[in-house]
C-alpha positions in Angstrom: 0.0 0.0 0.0 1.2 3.4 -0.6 2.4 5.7 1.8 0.1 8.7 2.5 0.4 10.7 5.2 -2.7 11.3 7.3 -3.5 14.3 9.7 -6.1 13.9 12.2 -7.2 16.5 14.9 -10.7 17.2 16.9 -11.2 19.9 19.4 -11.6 18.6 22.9 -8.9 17.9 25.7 -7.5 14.7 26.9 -10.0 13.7 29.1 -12.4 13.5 26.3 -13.9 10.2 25.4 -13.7 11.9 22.0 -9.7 12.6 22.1 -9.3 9.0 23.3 -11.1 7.5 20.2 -9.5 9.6 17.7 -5.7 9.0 19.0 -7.2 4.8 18.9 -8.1 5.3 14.8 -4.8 6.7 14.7 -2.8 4.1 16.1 -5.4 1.6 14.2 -4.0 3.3 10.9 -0.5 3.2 12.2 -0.7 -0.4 12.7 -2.6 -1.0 9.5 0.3 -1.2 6.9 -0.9 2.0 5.4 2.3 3.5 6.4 3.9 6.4 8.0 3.6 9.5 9.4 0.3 9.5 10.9 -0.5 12.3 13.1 -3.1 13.1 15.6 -3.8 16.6 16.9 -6.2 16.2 20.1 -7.3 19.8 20.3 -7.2 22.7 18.1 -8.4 25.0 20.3 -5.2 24.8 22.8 -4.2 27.2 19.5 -6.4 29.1 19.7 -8.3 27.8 16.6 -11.5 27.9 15.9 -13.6 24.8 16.2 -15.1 25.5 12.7 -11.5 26.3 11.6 -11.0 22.8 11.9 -13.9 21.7 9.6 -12.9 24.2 7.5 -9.5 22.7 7.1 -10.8 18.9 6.4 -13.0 20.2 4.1 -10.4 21.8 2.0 -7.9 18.0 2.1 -5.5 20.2 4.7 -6.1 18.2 7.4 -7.7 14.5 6.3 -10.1 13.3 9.3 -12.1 14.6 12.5 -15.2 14.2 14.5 -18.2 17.5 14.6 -21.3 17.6 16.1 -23.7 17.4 13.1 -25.5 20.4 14.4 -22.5 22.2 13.3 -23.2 21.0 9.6 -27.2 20.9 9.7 -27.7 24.2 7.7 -25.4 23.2 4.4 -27.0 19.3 4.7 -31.0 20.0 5.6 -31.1 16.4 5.9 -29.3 16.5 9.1 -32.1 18.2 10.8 -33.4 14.4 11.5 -30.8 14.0 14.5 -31.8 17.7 16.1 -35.1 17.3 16.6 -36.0 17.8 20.1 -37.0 15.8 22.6 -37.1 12.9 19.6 -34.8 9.8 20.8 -34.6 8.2 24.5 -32.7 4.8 23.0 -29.5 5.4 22.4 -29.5 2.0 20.8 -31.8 2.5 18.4 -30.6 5.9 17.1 -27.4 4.1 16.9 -28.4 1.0 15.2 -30.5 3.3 12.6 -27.3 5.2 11.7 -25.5 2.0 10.8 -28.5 1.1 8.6 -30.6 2.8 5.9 -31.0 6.2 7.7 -27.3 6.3 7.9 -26.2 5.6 4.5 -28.9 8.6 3.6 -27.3 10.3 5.4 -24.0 10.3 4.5 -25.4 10.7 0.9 -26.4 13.7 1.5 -23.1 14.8 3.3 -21.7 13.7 0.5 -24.0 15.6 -2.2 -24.1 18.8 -0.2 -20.5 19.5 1.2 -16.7 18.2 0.8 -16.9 15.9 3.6 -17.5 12.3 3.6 -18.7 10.5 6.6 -16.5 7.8 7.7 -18.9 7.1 10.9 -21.3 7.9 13.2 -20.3 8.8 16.7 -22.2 8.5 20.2 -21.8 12.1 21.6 -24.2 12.0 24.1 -27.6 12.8 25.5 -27.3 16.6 26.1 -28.5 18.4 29.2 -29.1 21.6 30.6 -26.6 22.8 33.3 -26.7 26.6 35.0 -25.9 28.7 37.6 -29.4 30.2 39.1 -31.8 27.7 40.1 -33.3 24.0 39.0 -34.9 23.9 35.9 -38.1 21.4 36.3 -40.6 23.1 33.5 -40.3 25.8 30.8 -40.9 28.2 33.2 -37.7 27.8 34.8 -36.0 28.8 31.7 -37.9 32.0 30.9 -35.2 34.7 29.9 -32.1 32.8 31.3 -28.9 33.2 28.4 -28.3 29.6 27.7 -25.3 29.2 25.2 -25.4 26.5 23.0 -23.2 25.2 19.6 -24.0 26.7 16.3 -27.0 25.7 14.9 -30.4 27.4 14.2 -32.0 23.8 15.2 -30.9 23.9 18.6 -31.1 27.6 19.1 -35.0 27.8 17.8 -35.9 24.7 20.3 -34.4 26.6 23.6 -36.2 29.7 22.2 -39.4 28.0 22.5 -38.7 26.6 25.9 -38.2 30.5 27.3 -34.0 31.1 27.0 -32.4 33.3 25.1 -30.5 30.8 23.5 -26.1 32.4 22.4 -23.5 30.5 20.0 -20.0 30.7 20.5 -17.4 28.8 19.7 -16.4 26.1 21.6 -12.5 27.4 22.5 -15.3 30.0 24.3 -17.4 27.8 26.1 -15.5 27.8 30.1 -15.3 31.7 29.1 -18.6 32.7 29.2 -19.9 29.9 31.7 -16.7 31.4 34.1 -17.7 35.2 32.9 -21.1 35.1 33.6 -22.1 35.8 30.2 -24.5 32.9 30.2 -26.3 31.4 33.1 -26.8 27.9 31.2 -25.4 25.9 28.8 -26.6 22.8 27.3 -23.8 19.7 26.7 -23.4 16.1 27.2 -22.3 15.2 31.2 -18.8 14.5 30.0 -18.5 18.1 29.2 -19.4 19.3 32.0 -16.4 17.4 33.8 -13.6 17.9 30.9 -14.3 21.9 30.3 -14.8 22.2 34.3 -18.5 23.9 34.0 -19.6 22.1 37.1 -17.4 24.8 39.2 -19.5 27.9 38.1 -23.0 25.6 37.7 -24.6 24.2 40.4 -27.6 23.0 38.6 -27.9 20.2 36.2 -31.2 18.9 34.7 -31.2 15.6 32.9 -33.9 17.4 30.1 -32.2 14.3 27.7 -33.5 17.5 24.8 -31.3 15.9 22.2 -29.0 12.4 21.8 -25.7 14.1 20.6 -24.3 12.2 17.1 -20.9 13.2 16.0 -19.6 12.8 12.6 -16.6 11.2 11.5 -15.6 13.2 8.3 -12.7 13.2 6.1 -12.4 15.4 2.4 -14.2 13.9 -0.2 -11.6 14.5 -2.7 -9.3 12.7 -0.8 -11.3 9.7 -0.1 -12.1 9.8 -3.5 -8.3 9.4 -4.6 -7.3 6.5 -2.0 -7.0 3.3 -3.3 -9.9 0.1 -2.8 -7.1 -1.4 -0.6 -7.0 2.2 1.5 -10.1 2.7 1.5 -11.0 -0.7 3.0 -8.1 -0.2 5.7 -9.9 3.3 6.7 -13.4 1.7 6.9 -12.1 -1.2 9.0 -10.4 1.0 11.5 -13.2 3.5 11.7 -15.5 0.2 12.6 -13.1 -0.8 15.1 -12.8 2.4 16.8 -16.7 3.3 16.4 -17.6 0.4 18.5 -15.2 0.8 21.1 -16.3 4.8 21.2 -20.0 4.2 21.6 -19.5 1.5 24.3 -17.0 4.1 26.5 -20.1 6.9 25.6 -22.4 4.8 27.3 -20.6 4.1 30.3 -18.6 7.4 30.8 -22.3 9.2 31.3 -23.0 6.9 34.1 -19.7 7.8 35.3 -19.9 11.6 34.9 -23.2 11.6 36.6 -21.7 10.1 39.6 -18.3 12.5 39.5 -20.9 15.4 39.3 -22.6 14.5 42.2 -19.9 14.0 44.3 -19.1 17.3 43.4 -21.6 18.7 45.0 -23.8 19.6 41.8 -27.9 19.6 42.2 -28.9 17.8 39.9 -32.8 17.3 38.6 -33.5 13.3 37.3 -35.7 13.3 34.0 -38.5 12.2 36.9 -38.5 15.7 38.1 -38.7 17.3 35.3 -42.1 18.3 33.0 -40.8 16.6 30.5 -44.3 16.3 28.9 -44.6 20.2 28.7 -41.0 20.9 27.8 -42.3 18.6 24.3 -45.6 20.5 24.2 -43.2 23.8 24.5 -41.1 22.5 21.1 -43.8 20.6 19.4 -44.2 23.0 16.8 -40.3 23.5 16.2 -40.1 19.8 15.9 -43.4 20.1 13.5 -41.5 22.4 11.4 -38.5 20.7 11.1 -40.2 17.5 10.1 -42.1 18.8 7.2 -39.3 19.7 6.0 -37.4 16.4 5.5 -37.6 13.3 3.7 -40.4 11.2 4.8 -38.4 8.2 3.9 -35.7 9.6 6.3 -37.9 10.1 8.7 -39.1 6.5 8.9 -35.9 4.9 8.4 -34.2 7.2 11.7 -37.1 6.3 13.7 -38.7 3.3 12.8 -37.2 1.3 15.8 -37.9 3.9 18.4 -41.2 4.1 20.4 -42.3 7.6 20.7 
């Protein structure tokens, strides 16, 4: 096989679940026979690059493979809009097992149509959940008028509108700024984030709202993937596998683990039994509506066919 070097990088710190998985793909390529130098950058944003810097520099082949949150793609790839709509999965499983099937390979289609990128996997980032620093949040009416930041997508940012924040973006290199600042009094991430950025310090609160299940994509340049050879291409896909499994499995039980690091931390935190859940859907339901008339009814179906609702 011939040598070509590969760059990969992602934008989270050691302790990341997601750091761990992508230095395993590269020591999986390493050890593949595709040859040397593979390199693996854990976080981008250490200098002081931009998250979307980095998916700006896979796009264009100068870097070759990372992981995003596919909110962060959803307004180039419509199609995407099936994995933020709110309050829409409670099995992991499921959403997991649909992504490796039909809804998955639609998916990456339409990555694929629609951008530079093409999807190498699906990653397990996560339910998310709403943390902050003024009081528990049990209903909609706990969240009227608090700043809540959240990643960059007009998904995410219409559904906390409709439950009462006034939902911010920023990127994350800004995130433990503006939780430490003040700037926001909430913020909405998986639990592991909440431990690896340190935002349990300046939030006391925690509600398990579950609002969205959290799938990362694992994206290298079309271009490129286009030029590797069958035997490459095979090597990538059978790593990727390998380290896909093992990253959903540790996604799973690093959330039971966070949840129990948080606590013993001293953070309040509200169990999805405590919370309205019922009214926080009623509060999105037209959001959600929205969004759904405006996909592919086959797409629909195929995402949520194994999930009862």
């Amino acid at each position: 096989m011939a040598v070509s070097p590969i760059r990969l990088a992602g934008y989270q710190g050691q302790g990341s679940i997601l750091t761990g998985a992508l230095r395993q793909l590269t020591g999986q390529l390493q050890d593949s026979g595709w040859g040397l130098p593979v390199d693996c950058e854990d976080d981008v944003t250490v200098a002081q690059e931009k998250a979307s810097a980095l998916f700006d520099s896979v796009e264009q082949g100068n870097r070759h493979i990372c992981y995003m949150a596919s909110g962060y793609l959803s307004a180039r790839v419509p199609e995407l809009a099936v994995l933020d709509l709110p309050f829409s999965v409670a099995d992991r499983a499921a959403a997991l097992a649909a992504l490796d099937g039909q809804a998955g390979r639609m998916l990456s289609r339409a990555v694929a149509a629609q951008s530079g990128f093409q999807v190498l996997a699906y990653w397990d980032n996560g339910f998310r959940h709403i943390s902050n620093a003024v009081r528990p949040i049990t209903s909609p009416k706990d969240c009227a008028g608090m700043v809540i930041r959240t990643l960059d997508s007009a998904h995410y940012r219409a559904a906390l509108s409709a439950l009462g924040f006034a939902p911010v973006t920023t990127d994350v290199r800004e995130l433990l700024r503006v939780v430490q600042s003040g700037e926001v009094q909430a913020q909405e991430n998986p639990l592991t984030n909440l431990l690896n950025f340190g935002l349990w310090k300046y939030h006391p609160h925690v509600s398990l709202t579950q609002h969205y299940f959290g799938v990362l994509l694992l994206v290298c340049p079309r271009s490129w993937y286009e030029g590797l050879s069958a035997a490459q291409r095979q090597t990538l896909s059978v790593a990727a596998k390998l380290v896909t499994h093992e990253q959903r499995n540790n996604a799973e039980t690093q959330d039971a683990i966070a949840l129990a690091q948080l606590k013993s931390h001293g953070v309040q935190v509200v169990a999805a039994d405590a919370i309205d859940l019922a009214a926080m859907r009623l509060a999105t339901q037209e959001v959600a509506q929205q969004q759904r008339q405006s996909l592919p009814p086959d797409l629909l179906r195929a995402y949520f066919q194994g999930m009862a609702h």
